[in-house]
N, C-alpha and C positions, 0 to 999 in steps of 0.2 A: 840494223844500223849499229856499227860497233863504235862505243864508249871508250875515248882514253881519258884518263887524267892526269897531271902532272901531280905529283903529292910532295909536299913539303912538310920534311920530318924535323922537329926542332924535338932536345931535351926541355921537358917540363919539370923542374925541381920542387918535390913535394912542399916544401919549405915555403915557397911562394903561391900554391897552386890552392889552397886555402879549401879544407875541406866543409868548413859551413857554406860554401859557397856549390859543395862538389855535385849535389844533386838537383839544384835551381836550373829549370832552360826557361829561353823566351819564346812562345810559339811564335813560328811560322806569320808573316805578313800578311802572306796571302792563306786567307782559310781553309781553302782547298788543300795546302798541302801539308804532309803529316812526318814530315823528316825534321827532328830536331837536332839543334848542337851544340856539347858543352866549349871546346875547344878550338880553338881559330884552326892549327892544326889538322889537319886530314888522319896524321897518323902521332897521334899522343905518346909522350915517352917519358919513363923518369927512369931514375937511376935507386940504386938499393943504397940505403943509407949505410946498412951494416947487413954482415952474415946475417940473412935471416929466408922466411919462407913467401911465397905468393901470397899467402893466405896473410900474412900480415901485412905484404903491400897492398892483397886486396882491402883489409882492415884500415889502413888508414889511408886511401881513397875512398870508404863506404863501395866499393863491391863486390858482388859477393865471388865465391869460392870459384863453382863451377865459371865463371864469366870470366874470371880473368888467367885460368886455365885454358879455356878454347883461346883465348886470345894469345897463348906465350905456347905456344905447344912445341919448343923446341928449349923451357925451360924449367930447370927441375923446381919441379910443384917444392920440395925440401929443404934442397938446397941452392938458395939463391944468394950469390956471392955480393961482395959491397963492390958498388957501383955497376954493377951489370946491368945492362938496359932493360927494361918492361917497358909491352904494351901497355894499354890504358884503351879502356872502353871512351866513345866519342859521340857520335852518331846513334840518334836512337828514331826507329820509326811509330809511331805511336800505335798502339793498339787499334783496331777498328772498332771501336765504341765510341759513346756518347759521350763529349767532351766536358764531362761534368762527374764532380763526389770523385771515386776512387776506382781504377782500374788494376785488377790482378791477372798478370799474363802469368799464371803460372808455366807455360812452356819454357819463358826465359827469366823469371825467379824475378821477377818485378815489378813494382808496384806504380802508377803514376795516378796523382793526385792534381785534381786542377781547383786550385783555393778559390773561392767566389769573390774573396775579396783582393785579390791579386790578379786581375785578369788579363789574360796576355801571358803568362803564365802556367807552366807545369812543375810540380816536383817528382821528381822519380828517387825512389828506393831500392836497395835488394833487399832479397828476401827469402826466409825458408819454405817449402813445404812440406806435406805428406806424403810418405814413402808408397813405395808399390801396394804396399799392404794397407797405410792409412792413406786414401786417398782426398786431395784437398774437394768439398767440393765446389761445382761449375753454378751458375747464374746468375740471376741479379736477386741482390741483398741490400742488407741495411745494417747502420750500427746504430743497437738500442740500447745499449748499454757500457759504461766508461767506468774504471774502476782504477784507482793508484793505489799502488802496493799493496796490491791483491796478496793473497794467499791461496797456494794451490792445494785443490781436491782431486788428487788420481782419481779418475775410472777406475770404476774394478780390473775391466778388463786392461788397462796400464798397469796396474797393480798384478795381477796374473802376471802380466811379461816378465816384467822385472822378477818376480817373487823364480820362474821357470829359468832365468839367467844369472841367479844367485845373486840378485840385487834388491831387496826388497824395499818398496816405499812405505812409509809412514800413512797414517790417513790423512794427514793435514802438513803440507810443508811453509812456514811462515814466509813472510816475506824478507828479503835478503838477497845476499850476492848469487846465492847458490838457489834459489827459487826459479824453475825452470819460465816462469811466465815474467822473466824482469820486472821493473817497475812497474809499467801500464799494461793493458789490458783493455779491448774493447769487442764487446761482444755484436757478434751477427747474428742476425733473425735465421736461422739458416737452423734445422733440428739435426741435434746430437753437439749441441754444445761446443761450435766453432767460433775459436777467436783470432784476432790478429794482437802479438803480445808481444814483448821485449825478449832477452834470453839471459841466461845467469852464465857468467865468467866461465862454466866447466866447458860451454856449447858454443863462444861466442864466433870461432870459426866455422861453426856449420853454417853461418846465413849461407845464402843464395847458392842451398843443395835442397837434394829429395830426401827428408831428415825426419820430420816431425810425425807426430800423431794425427797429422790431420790438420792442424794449423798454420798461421803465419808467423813466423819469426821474424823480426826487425834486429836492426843493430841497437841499441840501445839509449843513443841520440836521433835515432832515427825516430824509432819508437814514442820519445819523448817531444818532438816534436812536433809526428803526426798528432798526438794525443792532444794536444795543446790548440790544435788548429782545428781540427774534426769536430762538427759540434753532432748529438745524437740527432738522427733521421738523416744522414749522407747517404747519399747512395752508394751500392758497392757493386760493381761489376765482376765477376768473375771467369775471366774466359781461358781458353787453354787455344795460342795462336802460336804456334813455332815457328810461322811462316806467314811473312806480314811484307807488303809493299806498299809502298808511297811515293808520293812529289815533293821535290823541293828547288822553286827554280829552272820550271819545267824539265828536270832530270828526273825519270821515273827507276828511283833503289827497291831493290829488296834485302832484306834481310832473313836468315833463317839459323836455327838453332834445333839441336840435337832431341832425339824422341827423348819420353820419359823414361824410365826404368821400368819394364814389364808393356816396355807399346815398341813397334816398328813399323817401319814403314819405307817401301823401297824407293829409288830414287823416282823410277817413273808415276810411281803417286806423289812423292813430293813435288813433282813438275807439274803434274796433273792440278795440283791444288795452286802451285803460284803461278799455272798458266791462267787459273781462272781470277785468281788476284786482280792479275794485271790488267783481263778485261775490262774489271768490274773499274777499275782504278782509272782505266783511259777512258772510257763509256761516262763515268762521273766527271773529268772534266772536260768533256764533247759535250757531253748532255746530250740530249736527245736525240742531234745527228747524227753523232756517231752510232749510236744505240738504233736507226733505222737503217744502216749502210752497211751490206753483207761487207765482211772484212773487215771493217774499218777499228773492231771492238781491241785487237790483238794488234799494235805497232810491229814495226820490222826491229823487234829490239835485237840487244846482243846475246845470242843463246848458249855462246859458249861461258860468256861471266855466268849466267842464272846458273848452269850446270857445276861452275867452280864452288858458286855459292850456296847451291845444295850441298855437294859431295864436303865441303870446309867446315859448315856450321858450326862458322866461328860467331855468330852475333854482331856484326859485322857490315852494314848497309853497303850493299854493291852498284854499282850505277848499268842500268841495264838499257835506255833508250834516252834520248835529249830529241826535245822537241824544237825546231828552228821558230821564231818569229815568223811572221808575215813580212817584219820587213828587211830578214835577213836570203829572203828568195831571190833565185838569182832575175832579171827580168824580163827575161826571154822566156819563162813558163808559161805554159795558157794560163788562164782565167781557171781556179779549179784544182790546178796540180796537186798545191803543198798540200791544201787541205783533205785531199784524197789520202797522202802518204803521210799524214798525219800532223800538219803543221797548222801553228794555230793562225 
């Protein structure tokens, strides 16, 4: 079944669009489905205040580097002129975890937090990780430990690198602008000493890249606010999903996003993986019928968007199947039809 949309593009002027506000969404009404949105907007847009680079229009949206790169790929990362249009990230489909404590998709350098005491509610973050070599790691975790204005201890072996790149560190660097772990700091039960931490002024364009030692980087309001909010024993999910579908309003999106650095994967495995997505996605909201009815698991979606939405991975929720009502059937079907072809 192929998906159109109509899309209405308005300019959103930073100036108005209020960045304490930038990473707040309301979930979803219906709890089945997992597509959220910051902007009325289909397709979000501002303008460059002054000469300057993505990296700093990603900087005062909060997100991060790589995200708003796939999103403008016809505009120079360097040089970005005053008033020239940017995308804007909009649409997000939430991870497949447990809608509770903290989720880190490190695939797409983001964090979502669902506060207990806001319910109805998600916050999302960008964020850094560890590079091919320090890899962040994957499972469920906790933070047992919170610390403001830490003071950082290189690893030796951090110390090696630097010392091998004619950079040598110190044994102890205090707390300050230039202190690689920001302000805060919160430690995960996780062995070899993994934190989610703020970043000092030299790195603060690295968020939401493959950067760190193995850590989380936050922006540094961002950081400040998770800290504030997080009380110790959250839980922490860690998953690596670059390829996530959801509902929203019986439209079933996918979104997908580029491998890591040092992983690949070709397209016909990407397809492979969000073909089973999608089962699992329509099967959950059938429930059981559909899940007993050869056929029924996999809708007649659109397979040429999935394939655009692979080969893009731009981050990007694509609308790939729309399910008709019951009472939008025409009336002349037997008894049986739409539900067969996938109508609720």
């Amino acid at each position: 079944m192929k998906v159109r949309s109509l899309v209405a593009i308005s300019i959103l002027w930073s100036a108005i669009s209020g960045i304490a506000n930038a990473t707040t969404y309301t979930l979803p009404e219906n709890s089945n489905d997992s597509v959220i949105t910051q902007f009325h907007d289909d397709v979000p847009l501002t303008r460059a205040e002054q000469n300057e680079t993505l990296p700093d229009v990603a900087r005062r949206f909060l997100l991060g580097q790589t995200e708003i790169v796939r999103l403008n790929p016809d505009v120079d990362r360097w040089q970005v002129k005053k008033d020239e249009v940017v995308r804007l990230a909009n649409r997000r489909i939430l991870p497949d975890t447990p809608h509770e404590g903290i989720t880190l998709n490190i695939a797409e350098y983001r964090m979502y937090y669902y506060p207990p005491t806001q319910k109805g509610t998600v916050m999302s973050y960008a964020h850094g990780i560890g590079r091919q070599d320090w890899k962040t790691p994957l499972g469920k975790t906790s933070i047992v430990r919170k610390v403001k204005d830490p003071s950082w201890h290189p690893p030796e072996s951090i110390r090696r690198e630097h010392a091998a790149n004619g950079d040598p560190l110190p044994a102890v660097v205090p707390p300050g602008p230039h202190n690689p772990l920001g302000a805060y700091k919160m430690h995960l039960a996780v062995p070899g000493g993994y934190l989610i931490h703020g970043t000092d002024i030299d790195k603060i364009y690295g968020i939401g890249m493959q950067i760190t030692h193995g850590c989380v980087r936050m922006y540094p309001e961002d950081i400040e606010a998770l800290y504030n909010s997080v009380p110790v024993g959250t839980p922490v999910y860690m998953v690596k999903q670059p390829i996530k579908v959801g509902w929203l309003d019986n439209t079933l999106y996918v979104e997908a996003h580029p491998d890591l650095e040092g992983e690949e994967t070709t397209l016909d495995q990407k397809f492979d993986v969000a073909l089973t997505l999608i089962q699992k996605a329509n099967i959950a909201r059938d429930g059981v019928y559909a899940a007993s009815r050869p056929g029924t698991g996999v809708p007649e979606f659109d397979r040429e968007a999935l394939k655009q939405a692979l080969t893009a991975l731009d981050g990007n929720p694509v609308a790939l199947y729309q399910r008709l009502l019951q009472k939008d059937l025409p009336v002349s079907l037997p008894t049986g039809h739409g539900i067969e072809q996938g109508y609720l």
